[in-house]
C-alpha positions as CSV (number, residue, x, y, z in Angstrom):
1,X,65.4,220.6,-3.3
2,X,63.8,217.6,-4.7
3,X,62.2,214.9,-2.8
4,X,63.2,211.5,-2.5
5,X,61.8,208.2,-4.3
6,X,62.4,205.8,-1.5
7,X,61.8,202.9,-4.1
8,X,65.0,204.4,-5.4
9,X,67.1,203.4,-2.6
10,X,66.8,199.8,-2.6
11,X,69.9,197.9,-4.0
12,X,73.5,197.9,-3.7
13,X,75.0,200.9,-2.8
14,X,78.3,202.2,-1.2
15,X,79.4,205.3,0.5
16,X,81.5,207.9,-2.0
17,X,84.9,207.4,0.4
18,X,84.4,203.5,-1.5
19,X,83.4,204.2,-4.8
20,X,86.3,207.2,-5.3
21,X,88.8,205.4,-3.6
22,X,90.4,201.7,-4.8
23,X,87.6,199.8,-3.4
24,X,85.5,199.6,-6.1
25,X,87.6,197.8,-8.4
26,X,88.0,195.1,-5.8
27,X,83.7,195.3,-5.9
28,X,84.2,194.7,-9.6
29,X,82.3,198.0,-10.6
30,X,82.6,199.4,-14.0
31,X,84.3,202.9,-14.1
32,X,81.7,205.3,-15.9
33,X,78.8,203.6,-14.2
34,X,80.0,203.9,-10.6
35,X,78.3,207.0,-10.0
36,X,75.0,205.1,-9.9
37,X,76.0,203.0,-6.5
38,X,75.7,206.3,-4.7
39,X,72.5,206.8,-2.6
40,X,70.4,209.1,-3.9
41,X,70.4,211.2,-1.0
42,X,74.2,211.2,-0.7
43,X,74.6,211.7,-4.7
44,X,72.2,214.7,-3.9
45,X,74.3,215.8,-1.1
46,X,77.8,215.6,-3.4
47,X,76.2,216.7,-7.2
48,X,73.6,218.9,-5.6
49,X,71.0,217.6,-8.0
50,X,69.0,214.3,-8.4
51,X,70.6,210.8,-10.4
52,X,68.0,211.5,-13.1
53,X,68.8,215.0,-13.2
54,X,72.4,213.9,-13.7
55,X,71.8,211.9,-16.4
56,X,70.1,214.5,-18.7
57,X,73.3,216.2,-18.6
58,X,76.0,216.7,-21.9
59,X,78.6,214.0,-21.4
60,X,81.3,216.7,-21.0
61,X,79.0,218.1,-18.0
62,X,79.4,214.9,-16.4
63,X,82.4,214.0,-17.1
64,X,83.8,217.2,-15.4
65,X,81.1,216.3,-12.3
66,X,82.6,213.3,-12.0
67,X,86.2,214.4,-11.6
68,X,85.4,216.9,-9.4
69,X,84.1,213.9,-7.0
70,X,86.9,211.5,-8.0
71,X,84.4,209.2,-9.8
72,X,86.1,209.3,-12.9
């Protein structure tokens, strides 16, 4: 399991119950990005890999992730 940046967790960020339910749009969030107001330990938690890690993945990878979590 991979450690975590504290300096990472500073910002805006919302539980997944708001950013996979209506909520978010009422935040103004953009869809495809929304992923990133997780925390990094509850993304870890959810994804079961780090933000970063995430992002190295194919689009399609992703994409399926993020429907599987209702962030999509």
């Amino acid at each position: 399991l991979e450690s975590i940046d504290p300096d990472k967790e500073d910002g805006n960020f919302f539980d997944l119950t708001v950013l996979s339910g209506k909520a978010w749009r009422e935040l103004g969030l953009e869809a495809a990005t929304r992923w990133q107001y997780l925390r990094e330990r509850d993304f870890m938690e959810v994804f079961g890999m780090s933000k970063d890690a995430f992002g190295k993945l194919p689009p399609w990878k992703q994409i399926f992730l993020k429907k599987k979590h209702g962030l999509f």
